[in-house]
C-alpha positions in Angstrom: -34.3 11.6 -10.5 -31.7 12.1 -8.0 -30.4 10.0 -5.6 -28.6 12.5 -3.6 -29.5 12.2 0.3 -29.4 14.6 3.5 -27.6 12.5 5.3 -25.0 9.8 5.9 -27.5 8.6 8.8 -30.5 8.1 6.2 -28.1 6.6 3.7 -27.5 3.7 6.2 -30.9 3.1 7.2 -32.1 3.0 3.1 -29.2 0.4 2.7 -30.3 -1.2 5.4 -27.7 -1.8 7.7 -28.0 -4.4 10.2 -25.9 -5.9 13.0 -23.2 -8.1 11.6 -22.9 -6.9 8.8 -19.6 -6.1 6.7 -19.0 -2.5 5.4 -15.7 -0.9 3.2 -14.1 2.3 2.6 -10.5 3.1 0.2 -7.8 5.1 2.0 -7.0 7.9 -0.9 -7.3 10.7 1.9 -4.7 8.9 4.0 -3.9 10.2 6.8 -6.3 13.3 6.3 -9.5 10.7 6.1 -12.5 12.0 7.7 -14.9 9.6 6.1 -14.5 6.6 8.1 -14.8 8.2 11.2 -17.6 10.2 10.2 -19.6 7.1 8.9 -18.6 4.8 12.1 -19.7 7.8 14.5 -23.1 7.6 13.1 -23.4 4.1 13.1 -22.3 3.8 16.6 -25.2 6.7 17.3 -27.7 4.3 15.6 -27.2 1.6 17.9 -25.7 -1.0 15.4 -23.3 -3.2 16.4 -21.3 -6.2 15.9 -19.6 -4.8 12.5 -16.8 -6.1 10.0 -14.8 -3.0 8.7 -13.3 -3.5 5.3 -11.0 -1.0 5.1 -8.0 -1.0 2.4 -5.8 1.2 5.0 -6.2 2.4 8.5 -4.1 5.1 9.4 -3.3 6.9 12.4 -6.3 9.2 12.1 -8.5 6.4 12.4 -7.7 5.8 15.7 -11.4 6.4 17.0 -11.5 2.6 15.6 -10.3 1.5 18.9 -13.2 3.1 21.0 -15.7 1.7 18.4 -14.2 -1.8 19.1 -14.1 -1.4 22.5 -18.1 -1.1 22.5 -18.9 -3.6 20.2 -19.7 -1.4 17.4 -16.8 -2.9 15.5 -15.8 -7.1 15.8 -14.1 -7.4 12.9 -11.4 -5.6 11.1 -9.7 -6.1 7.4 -7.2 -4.3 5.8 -4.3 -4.0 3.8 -1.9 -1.7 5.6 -2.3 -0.3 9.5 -0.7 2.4 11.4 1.1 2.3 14.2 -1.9 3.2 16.3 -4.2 1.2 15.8 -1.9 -1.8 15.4 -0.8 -1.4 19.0 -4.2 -1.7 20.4 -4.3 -4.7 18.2 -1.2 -6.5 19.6 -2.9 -6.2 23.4 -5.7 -7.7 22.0 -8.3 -5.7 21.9 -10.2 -7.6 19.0 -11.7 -11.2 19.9 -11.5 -12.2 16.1 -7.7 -12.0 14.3 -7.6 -8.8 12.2 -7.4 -10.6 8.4 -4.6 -9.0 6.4 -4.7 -8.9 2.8 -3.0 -7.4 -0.2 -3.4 -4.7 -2.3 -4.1 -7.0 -5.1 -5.5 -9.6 -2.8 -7.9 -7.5 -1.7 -10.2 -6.5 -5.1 -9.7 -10.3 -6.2 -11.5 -11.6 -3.0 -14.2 -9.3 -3.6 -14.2 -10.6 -7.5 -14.5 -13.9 -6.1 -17.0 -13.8 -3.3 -14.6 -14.8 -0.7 -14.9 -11.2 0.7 -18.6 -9.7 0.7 -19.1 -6.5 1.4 -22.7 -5.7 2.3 -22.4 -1.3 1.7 -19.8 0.6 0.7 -18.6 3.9 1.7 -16.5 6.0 -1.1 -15.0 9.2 -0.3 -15.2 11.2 -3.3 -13.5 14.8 -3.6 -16.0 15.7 -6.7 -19.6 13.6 -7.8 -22.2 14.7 -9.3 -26.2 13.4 -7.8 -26.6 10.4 -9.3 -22.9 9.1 -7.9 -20.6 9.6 -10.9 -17.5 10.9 -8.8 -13.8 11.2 -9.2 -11.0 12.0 -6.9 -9.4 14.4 -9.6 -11.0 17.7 -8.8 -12.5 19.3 -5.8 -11.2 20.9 -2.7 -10.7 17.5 -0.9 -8.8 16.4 -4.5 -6.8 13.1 -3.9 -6.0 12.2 -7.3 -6.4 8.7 -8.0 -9.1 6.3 -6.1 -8.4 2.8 -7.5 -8.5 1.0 -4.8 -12.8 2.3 -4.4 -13.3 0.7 -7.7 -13.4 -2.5 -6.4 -15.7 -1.9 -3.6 -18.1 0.2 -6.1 -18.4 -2.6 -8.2 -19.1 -5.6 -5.4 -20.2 -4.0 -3.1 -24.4 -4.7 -2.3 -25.2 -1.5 -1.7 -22.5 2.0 -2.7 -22.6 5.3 -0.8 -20.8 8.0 -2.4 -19.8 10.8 0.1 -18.8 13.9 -1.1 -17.4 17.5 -0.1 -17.7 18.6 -3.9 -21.4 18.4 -5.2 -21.3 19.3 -9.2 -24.3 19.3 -11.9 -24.8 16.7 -13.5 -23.0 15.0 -15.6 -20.0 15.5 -13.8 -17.1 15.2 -17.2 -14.3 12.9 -16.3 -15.8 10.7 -14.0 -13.6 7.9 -12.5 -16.2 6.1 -10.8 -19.9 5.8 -12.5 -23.4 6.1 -11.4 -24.3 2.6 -12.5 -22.5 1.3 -9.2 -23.7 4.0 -7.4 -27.0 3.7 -4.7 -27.1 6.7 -2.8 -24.9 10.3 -2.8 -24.5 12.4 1.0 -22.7 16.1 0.7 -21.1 17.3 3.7 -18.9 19.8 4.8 -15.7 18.0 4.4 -14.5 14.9 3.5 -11.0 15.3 4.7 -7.8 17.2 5.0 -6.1 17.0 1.7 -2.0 17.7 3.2 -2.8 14.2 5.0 -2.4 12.4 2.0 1.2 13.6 2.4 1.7 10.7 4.9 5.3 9.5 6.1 8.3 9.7 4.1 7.7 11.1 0.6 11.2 13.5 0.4 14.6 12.1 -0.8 17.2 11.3 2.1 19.9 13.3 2.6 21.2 11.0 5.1 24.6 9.4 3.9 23.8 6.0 4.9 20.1 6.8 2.8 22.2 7.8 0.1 24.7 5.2 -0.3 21.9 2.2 -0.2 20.5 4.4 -3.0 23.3 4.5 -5.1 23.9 0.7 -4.4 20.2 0.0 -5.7 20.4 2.2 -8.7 23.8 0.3 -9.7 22.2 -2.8 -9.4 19.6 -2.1 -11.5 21.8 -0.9 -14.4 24.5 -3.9 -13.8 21.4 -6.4 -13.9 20.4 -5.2 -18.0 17.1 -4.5 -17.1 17.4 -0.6 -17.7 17.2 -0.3 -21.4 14.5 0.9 -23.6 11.3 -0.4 -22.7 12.0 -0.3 -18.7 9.3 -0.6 -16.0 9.2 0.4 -12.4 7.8 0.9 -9.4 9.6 2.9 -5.8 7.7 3.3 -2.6 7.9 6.8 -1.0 10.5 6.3 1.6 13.2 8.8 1.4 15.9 5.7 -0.2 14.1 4.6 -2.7 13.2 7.8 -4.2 16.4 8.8 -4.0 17.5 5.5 -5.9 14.9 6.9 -8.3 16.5 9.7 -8.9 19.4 8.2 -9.6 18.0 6.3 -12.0 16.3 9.3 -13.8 20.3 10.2 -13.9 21.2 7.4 -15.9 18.0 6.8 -18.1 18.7 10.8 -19.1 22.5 10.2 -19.6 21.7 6.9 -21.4 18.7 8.4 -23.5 16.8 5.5 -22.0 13.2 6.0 -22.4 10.8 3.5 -20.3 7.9 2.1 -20.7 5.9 3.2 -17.6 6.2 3.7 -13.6 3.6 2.5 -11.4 2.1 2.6 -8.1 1.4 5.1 -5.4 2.9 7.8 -7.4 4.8 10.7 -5.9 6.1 14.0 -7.4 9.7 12.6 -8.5 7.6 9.9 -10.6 5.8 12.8 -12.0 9.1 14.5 -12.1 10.3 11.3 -14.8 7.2 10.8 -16.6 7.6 14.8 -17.8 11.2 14.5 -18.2 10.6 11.7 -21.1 12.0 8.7 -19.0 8.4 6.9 -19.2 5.4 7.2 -21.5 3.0 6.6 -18.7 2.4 6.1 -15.2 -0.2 4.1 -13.7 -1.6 5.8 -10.3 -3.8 3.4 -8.3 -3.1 6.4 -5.4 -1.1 9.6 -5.6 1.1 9.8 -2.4 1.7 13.9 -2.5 -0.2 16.9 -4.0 2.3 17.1 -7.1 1.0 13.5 -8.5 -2.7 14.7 -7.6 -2.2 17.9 -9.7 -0.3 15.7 -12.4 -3.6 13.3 -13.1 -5.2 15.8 -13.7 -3.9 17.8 -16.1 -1.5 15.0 -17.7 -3.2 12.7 -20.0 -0.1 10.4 -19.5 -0.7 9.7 -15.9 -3.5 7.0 -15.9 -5.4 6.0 -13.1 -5.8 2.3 -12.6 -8.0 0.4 -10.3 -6.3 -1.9 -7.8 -7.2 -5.2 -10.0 -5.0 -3.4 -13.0 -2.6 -2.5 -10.6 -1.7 -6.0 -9.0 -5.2 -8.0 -8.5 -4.7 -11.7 -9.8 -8.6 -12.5 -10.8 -8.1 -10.5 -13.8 -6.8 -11.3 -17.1 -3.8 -9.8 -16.7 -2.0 -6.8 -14.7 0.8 -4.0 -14.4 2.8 -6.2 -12.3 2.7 -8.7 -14.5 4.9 -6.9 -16.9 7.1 -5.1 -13.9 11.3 -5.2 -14.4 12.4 -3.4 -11.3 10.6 -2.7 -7.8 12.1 -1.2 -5.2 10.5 -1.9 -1.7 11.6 -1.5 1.8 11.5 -3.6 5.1 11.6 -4.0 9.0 13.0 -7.1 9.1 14.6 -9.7 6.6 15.8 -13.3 7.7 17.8 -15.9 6.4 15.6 -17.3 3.9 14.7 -13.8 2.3 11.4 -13.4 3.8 10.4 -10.8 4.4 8.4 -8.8 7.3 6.9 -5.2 6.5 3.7 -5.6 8.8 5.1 -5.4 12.1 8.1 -3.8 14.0 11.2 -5.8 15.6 9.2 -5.8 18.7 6.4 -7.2 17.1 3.4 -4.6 17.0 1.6 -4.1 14.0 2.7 -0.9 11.8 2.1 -1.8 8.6 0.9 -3.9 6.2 1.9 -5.6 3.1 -0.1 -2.8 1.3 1.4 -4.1 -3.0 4.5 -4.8 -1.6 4.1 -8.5 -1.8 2.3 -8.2 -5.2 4.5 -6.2 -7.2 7.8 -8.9 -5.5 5.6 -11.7 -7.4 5.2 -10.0 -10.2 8.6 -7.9 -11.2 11.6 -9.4 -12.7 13.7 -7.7 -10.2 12.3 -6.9 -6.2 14.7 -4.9 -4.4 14.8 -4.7 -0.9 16.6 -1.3 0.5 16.7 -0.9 3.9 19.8 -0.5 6.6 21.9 -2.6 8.2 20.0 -1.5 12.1 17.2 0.0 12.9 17.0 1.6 16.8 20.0 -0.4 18.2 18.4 -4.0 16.3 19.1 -5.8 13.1 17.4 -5.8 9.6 18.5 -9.8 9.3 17.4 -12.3 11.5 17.0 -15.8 11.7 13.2 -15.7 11.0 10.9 -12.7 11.1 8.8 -12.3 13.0 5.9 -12.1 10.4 6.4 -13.6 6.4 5.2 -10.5 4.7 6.6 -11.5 1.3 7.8 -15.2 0.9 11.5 -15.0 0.1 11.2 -16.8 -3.3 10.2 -13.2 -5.0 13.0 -11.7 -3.3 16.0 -11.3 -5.6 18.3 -8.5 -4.1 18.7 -6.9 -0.9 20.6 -3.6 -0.3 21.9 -2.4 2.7 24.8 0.2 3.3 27.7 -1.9 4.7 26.9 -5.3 1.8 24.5 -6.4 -1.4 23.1 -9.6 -0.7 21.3 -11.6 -3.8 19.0 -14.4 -3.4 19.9 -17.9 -5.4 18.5 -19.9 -2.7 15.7 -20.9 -4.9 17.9 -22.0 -7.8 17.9 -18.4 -9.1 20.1 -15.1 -9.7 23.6 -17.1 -10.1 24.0 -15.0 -13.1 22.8 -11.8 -11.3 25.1 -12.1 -8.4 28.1 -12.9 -11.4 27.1 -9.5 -12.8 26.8 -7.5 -9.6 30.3 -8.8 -8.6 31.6 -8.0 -12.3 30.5 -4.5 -11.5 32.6 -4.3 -8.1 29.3 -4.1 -6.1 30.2 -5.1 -2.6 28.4 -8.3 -2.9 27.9 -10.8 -0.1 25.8 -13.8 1.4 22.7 -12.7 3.8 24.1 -14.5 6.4 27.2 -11.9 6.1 25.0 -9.0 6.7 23.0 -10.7 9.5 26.9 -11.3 11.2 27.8 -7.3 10.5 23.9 -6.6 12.2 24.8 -8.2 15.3 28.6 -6.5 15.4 27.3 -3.4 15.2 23.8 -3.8 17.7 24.6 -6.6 19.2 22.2 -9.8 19.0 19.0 -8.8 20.4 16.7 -10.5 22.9 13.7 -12.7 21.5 10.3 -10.9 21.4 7.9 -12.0 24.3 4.9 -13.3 22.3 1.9 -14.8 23.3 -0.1 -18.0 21.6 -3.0 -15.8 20.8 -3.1 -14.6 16.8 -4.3 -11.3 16.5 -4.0 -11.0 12.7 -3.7 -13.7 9.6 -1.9 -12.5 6.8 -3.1 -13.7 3.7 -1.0 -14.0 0.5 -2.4 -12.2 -2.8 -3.9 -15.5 -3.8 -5.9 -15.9 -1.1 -3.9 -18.6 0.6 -2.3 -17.4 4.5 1.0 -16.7 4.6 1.2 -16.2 8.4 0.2 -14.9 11.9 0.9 -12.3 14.1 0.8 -13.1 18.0 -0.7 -11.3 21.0 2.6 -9.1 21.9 3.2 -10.1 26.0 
């Protein structure tokens, strides 16, 4: 038996895909994909229309999106996280029905729950074997870890594995197994593997960079969370791993040694796990090539689907346990919320992606981010889109002042021991006041009444819109 295919064309007709139906793919390649666009391309050649596309990122390379929404081929569009790209297209409306946002965690849980269905799905896998056992570990297309497909593999209706690396079977090391598995498609290439190398994954050496980094690391050791035992999870902006290494610094000095790090992994994660600062890391995606040659090899650095990762229909998960995350932002307004899925002009260029899951969960959520951005403020009175709801926000960090959060009868004793530490501490409406000296106060956004996009929290409730830009 074998249920290896010739091609991606006769694995959508044996699924049987009709018009209006809803179909899902994980974003491990990044921003080297080729998968999506390979599968939508056919389907657009088969005459099916009238699509939902369940995507857990669109990035920049799936830009073809717009042309297959243009024609019909696509009329729906979910996500957790959308480029820049795509999200213009999205502002001007190009999509009758608002795009749904959802969050990392959000995202597996709805499928869990029936509130998402998703009718086939289409898993880029770097190595599987014919009957679908597959893994993102090993292959030339290697990406590391694929948690976020696990979810899809195991709701899905009907699972096509596509794959660049064909192996005999049993393929050892499997992350995904056949039992989910209908139908396996080789092809040439699955993507560019440098892609997943996507935005900013080097530390700053900008000054301004550097001294929010330094603020955030001293904030975290003035707040008694880093002791034995610590937990933690950066993004991959240049800041926050540079607050990271910082960090390392201190847990080295201190002869601290953590519990684990989590999250989209990146070499100076990899780079603390190996110097003893954690026993583990959990990858739900590697964000460079270090972390994807680290899970391999490392016994130590554990891939986790995205319900372990931050999902709430599970018993429990790693951001349940969380001390520190740091996380960035576009915007932040008075009442802490804040906005990471569009710009301060109002187009879509992100998403919350975990960021909202792992602020719920951790014991302290950090925002770093500067004071301006292009000649506009980080603070303003109210973003333009509630991202994360301001009562998981404990701390933000720019360079000029430390704002802390006790407007929902939290922190005092925080902010007592960040001033006891002769951090420059100060009330957000002080940093939204040295915003506006520096770039002036800025003209409202032109919006229209149209929602293009509902953002819905990791419980499944929505959080908020996101207008028609005029």
């Amino acid at each position: 038996m074998s249920k290896l295919v010739e091609s991606i064309k006769e694995a959508i007709k044996l699924c049987g895909l009709k018009d209006g139906m809803t179909i899902s793919f994980h974003h491990h390649m990044r921003n080297g994909d080729f998968v999506l666009n390979m599968v939508m391309d056919a389907i657009a050649e088969m005459g099916i229309k009238d699509l939902t596309v369940n995507a857990s990122s669109v990035f920049d390379v799936h830009e073809p999106l717009i042309g297959h929404i243009k024609n019909g081929v696509v009329t729906g569009l979910e996500c957790n996280y959308m480029g820049a790209k795509v999200g213009k297209a999205i502002c001007e409306g190009i999509l009758e029905k608002p795009v749904i946002f959802r969050t990392h965690g959000g995202r597996p849980s709805d499928m869990e729950k029936g509130t998402s269905v998703i009718d086939v799905a289409f898993i880029a896998a770097p190595t599987a074997d014919d009957m679908g056992n597959c893994t993102g570990k090993f292959g030339p297309s290697a990406c590391g870890s694929i948690g976020y497909a696990f979810a899809d593999a195991m709701n899905a209706k009907k699972v096509v594995v596509i794959t660049d690396n064909l192996v005999e079977y049993p393929l050892a090391d499997f992350s995904i197994p056949e039992v989910y598995v209908d139908y396996v498609v080789a092809v040439d290439q699955i993507g560019d593997p440098s892609g997943i190398v996507s935005g900013t994954t080097k530390i700053t050496r900008d000054p301004v960079g550097l001294k929010m980094a330094s603020y955030a690391a001293k904030v975290i050791e003035a707040s008694g969370l880093l002791k034995d035992g610590f937990s933690f999870q950066t993004g991959a902006g240049g800041a926050t791993l540079a607050a990271a290494k910082y960090i390392k610094e201190m847990m080295l000095e201190k002869n601290i040694k953590g519990s684990y790090g989590m999250g989209g992994i990146t070499a100076y994660m990899v780079d603390m796990l190996e110097a003893g600062c954690f026993k583990a890391l959990l990858d739900v995606q590697c964000f460079d090539l270090d972390a994807v040659r680290s899970i391999r090899s490392n016994p130590k650095h554990m891939e986790v689907s995205a319900t372990q990762y931050a999902g709430v229909s599970g018993k429990s998960a790693g951001v349940d346990n969380l001390d520190v995350v740091l996380l960035g932002a576009t915007q932040v307004d008075l009442d802490f919320n804040v906005n990471v899925h569009t710009d301060s002009n109002g187009y879509i260029m992100g998403g919350s992606g975990g960021h909202s899951d792992t602020a719920a969960g951790s014991k302290l959520a950090i925002i770093i981010a500067p004071l301006t951005r292009a000649r506009l403020p980080l603070v303003v009175d109210r973003c333009l889109c509630k991202s994360t709801p301001g009562s998981t926000i404990d701390v933000v960090v720019t360079q000029r002042g430390i704002a802390v959060n006790t407007k929902y009868g939290k922190n005092a004793d925080l902010k007592e021991k960040l001033i006891a530490a002769k951090l420059p501490v100060c009330e957000i409406e002080d940093l939204k006041k040295m915003a506006e000296e520096l770039a002036g106060v800025p003209k409202p956004v032109k919006l229209t009444d149209r929602v293009v996009a509902n953002v819905i929290y990791r419980d499944g409730t929505l959080l908020d819109t996101i207008k028609a830009v005029k």
